[in-house]
C-alpha positions as a Markdown table, in Angstrom:
| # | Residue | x | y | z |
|---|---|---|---|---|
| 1 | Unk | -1.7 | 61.6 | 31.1 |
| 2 | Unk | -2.5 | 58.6 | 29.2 |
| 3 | Unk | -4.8 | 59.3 | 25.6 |
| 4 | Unk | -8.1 | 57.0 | 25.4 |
| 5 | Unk | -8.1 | 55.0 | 22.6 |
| 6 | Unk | -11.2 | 54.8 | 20.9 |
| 7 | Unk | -13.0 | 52.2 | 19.0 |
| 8 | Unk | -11.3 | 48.0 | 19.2 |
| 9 | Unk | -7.7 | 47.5 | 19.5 |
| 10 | Unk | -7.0 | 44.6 | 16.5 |
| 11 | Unk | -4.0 | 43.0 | 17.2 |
| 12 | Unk | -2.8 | 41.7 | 14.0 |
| 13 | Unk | -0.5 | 39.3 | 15.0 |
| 14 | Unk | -3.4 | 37.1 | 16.6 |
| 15 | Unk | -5.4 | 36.7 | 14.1 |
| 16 | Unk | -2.5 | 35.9 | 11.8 |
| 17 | Unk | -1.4 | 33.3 | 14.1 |
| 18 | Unk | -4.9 | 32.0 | 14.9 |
| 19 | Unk | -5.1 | 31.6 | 10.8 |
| 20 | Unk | -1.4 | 29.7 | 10.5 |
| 21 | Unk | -2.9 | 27.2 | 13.5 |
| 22 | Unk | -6.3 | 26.9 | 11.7 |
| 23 | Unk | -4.7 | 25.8 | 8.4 |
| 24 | Unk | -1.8 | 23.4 | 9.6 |
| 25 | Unk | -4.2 | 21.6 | 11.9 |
| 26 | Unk | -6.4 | 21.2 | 9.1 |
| 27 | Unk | -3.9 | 19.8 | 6.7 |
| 28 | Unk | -2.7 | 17.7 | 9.1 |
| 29 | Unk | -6.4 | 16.5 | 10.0 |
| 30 | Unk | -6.7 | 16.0 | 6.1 |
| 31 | Unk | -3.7 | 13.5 | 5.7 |
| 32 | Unk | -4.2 | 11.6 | 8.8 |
| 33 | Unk | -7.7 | 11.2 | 7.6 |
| 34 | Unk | -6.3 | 9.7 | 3.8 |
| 35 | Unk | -3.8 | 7.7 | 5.7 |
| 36 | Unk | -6.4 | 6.0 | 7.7 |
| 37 | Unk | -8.9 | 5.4 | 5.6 |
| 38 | Unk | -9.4 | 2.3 | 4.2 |
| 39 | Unk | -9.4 | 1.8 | 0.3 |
| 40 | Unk | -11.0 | -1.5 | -0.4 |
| 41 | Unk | -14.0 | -1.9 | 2.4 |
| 42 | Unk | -15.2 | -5.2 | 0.5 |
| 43 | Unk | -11.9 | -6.9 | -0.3 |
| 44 | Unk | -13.5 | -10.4 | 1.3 |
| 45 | Unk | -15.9 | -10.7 | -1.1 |
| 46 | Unk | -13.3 | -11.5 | -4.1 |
| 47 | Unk | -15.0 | -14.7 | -5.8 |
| 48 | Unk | -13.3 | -18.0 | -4.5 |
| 49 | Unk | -15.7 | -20.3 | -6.3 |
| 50 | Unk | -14.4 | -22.4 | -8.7 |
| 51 | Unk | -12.7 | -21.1 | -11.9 |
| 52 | Unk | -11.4 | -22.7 | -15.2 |
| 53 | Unk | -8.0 | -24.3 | -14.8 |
| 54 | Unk | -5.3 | -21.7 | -15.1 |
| 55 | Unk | -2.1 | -23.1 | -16.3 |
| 56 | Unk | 0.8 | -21.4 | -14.4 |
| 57 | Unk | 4.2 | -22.6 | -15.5 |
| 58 | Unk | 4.2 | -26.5 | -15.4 |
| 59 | Unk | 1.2 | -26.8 | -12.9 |
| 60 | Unk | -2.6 | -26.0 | -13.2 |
| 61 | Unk | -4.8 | -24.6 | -10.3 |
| 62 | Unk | -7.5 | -22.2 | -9.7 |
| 63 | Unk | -7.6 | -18.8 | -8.1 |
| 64 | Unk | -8.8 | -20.0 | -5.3 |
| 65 | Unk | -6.1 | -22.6 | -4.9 |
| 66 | Unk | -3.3 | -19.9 | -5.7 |
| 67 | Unk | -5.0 | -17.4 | -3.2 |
| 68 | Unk | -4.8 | -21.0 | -0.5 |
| 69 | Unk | -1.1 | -21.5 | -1.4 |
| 70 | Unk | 0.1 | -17.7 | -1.3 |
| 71 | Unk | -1.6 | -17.3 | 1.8 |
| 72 | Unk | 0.0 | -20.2 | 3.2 |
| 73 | Unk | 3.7 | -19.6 | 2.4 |
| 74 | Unk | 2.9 | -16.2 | 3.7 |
| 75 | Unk | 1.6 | -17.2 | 6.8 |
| 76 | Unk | 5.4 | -17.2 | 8.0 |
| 77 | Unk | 6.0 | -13.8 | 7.2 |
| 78 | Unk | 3.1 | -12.1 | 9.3 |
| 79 | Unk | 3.9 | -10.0 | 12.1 |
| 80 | Unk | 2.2 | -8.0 | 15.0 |
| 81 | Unk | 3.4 | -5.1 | 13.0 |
| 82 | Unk | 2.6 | -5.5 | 9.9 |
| 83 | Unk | 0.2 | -8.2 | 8.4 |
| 84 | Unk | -0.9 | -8.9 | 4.9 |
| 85 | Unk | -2.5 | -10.7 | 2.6 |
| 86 | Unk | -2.3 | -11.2 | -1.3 |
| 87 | Unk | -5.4 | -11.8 | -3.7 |
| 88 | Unk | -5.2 | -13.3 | -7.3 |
| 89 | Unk | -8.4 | -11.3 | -9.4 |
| 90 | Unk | -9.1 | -11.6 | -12.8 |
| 91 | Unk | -6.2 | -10.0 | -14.0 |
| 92 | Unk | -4.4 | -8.5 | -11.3 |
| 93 | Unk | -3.0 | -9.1 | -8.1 |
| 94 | Unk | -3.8 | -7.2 | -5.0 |
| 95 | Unk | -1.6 | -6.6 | -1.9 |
| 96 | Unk | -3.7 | -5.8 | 1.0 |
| 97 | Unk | -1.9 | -5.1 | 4.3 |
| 98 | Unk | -1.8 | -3.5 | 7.6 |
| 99 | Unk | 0.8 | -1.7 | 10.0 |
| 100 | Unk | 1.2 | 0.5 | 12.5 |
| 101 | Unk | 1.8 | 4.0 | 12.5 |
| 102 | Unk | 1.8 | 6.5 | 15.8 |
| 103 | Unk | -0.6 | 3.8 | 17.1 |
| 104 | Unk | -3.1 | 3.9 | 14.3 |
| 105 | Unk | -3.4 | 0.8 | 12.0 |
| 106 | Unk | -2.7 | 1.9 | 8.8 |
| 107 | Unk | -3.8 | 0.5 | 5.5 |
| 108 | Unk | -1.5 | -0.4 | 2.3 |
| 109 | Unk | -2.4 | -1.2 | -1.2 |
| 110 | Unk | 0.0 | -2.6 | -3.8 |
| 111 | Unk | -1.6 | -3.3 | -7.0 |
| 112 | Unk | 0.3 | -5.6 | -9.4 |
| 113 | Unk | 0.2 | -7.0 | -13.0 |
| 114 | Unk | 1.2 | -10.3 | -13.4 |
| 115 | Unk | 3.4 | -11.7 | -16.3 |
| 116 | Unk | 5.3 | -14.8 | -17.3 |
| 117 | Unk | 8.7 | -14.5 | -18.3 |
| 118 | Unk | 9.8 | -16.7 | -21.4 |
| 119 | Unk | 12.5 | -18.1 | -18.5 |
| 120 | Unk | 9.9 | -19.5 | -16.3 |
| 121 | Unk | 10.2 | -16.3 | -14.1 |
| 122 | Unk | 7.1 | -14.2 | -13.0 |
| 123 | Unk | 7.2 | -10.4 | -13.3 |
| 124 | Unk | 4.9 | -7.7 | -11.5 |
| 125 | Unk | 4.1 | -4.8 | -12.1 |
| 126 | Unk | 3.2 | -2.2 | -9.9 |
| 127 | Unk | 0.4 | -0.2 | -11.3 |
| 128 | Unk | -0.8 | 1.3 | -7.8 |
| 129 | Unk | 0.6 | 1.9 | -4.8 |
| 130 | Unk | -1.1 | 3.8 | -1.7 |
| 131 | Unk | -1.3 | 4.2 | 2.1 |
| 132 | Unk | -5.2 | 4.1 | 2.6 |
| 133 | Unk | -6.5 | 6.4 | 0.0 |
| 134 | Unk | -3.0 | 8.0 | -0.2 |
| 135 | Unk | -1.2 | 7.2 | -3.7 |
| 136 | Unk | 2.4 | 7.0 | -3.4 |
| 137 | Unk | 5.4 | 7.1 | -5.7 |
| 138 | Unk | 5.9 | 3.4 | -7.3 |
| 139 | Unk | 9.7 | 3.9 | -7.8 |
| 140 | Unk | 10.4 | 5.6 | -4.7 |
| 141 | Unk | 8.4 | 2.8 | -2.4 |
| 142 | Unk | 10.3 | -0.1 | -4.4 |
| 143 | Unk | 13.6 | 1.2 | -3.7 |
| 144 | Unk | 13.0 | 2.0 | -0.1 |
| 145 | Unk | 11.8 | -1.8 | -0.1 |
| 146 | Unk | 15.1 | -2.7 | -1.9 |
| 147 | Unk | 17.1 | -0.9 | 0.6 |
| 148 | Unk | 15.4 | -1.6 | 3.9 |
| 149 | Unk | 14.3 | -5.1 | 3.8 |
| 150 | Unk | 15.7 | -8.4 | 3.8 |
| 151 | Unk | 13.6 | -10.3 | 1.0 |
| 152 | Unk | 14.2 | -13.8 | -0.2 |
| 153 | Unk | 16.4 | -15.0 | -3.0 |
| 154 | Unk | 13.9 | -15.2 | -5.4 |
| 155 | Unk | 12.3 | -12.0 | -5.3 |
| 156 | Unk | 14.5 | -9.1 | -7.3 |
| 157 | Unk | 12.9 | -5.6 | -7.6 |
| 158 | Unk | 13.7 | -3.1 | -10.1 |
| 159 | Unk | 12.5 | 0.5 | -8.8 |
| 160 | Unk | 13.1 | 1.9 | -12.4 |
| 161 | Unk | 11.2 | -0.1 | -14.5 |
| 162 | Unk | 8.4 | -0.3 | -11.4 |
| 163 | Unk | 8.9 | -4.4 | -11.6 |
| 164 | Unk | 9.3 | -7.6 | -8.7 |
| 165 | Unk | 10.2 | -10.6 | -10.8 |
| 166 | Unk | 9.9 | -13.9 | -9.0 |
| 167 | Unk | 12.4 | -16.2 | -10.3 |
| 168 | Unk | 11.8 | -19.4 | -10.8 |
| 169 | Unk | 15.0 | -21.8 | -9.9 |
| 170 | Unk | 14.2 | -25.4 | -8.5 |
């Protein structure tokens, strides 16, 4: 003979399960969602009318002719992958690129201070790096950038000290 039960049967081991779903998909939603998103909606609209005469080394241009020039040395780099651009502000330089992740474009941020070296040399330094409106470690990025990509002569990072410098040899 079998005894009635009486009242709901709560199985636990659902609802704990049910729980452990609910919070990974939502913490997975959550960083997709800061991965995605994009950090700097109006990043077109930096002024390109003409400035005073910036004197960079032993030649004098504008920010709009140094945003021209960088674009157009970059232009080689640019790949279906990844694409980017680089904007001279008022007094810092801004990374802005794209790249694909899982089929999602993602956006990157790399915000840089500019310096000139009593050698001629330029030095940046990082003061923000993120994946859309994700912020990342400086150090650990640069050295993964060290490591995994072929750069050009000219361009030494130091992952410590959060620094590219741009040496200057003609």
């Amino acid at each position: 003979m079998k005894q009635e039960k009486t009242g709901r049967n709560l199985n636990f081991w659902k609802w704990a399960f049910l729980l452990l779903l609910a919070i990974n998909l939502s913490f997975t939603a959550v960083i997709a969602s800061r991965l995605i998103q994009v950090r700097e909606p109006n990043t077109g609209k930096i002024s390109t009318g003409v400035q005073d005469k910036v004197k960079v080394g032993t030649f004098t241009t504008n920010k709009s002719q140094l945003n021209k020039t960088i674009a157009l040395y970059l232009k080689q780099y640019q790949t279906k992958k990844m694409n980017y651009k680089i904007y001279a502000a008022s007094s810092s330089i801004l990374f802005e690129g794209s790249y694909q992740l899982l089929g999602y474009e993602v956006p990157l941020y790399i915000y840089f201070e500019p310096y000139r070296l009593t050698n001629g040399a330029v030095q940046l330094k990082v003061t923000s790096f993120s994946v859309g409106t994700l912020p990342l470690p400086e150090k650990d990025v640069l050295q993964y950038i060290k490591s995994s990509y072929k750069l050009p002569n000219f361009v030494d990072i130091k992952p410590k000290n959060r620094l590219l410098i741009l040496i200057c040899k003609i």
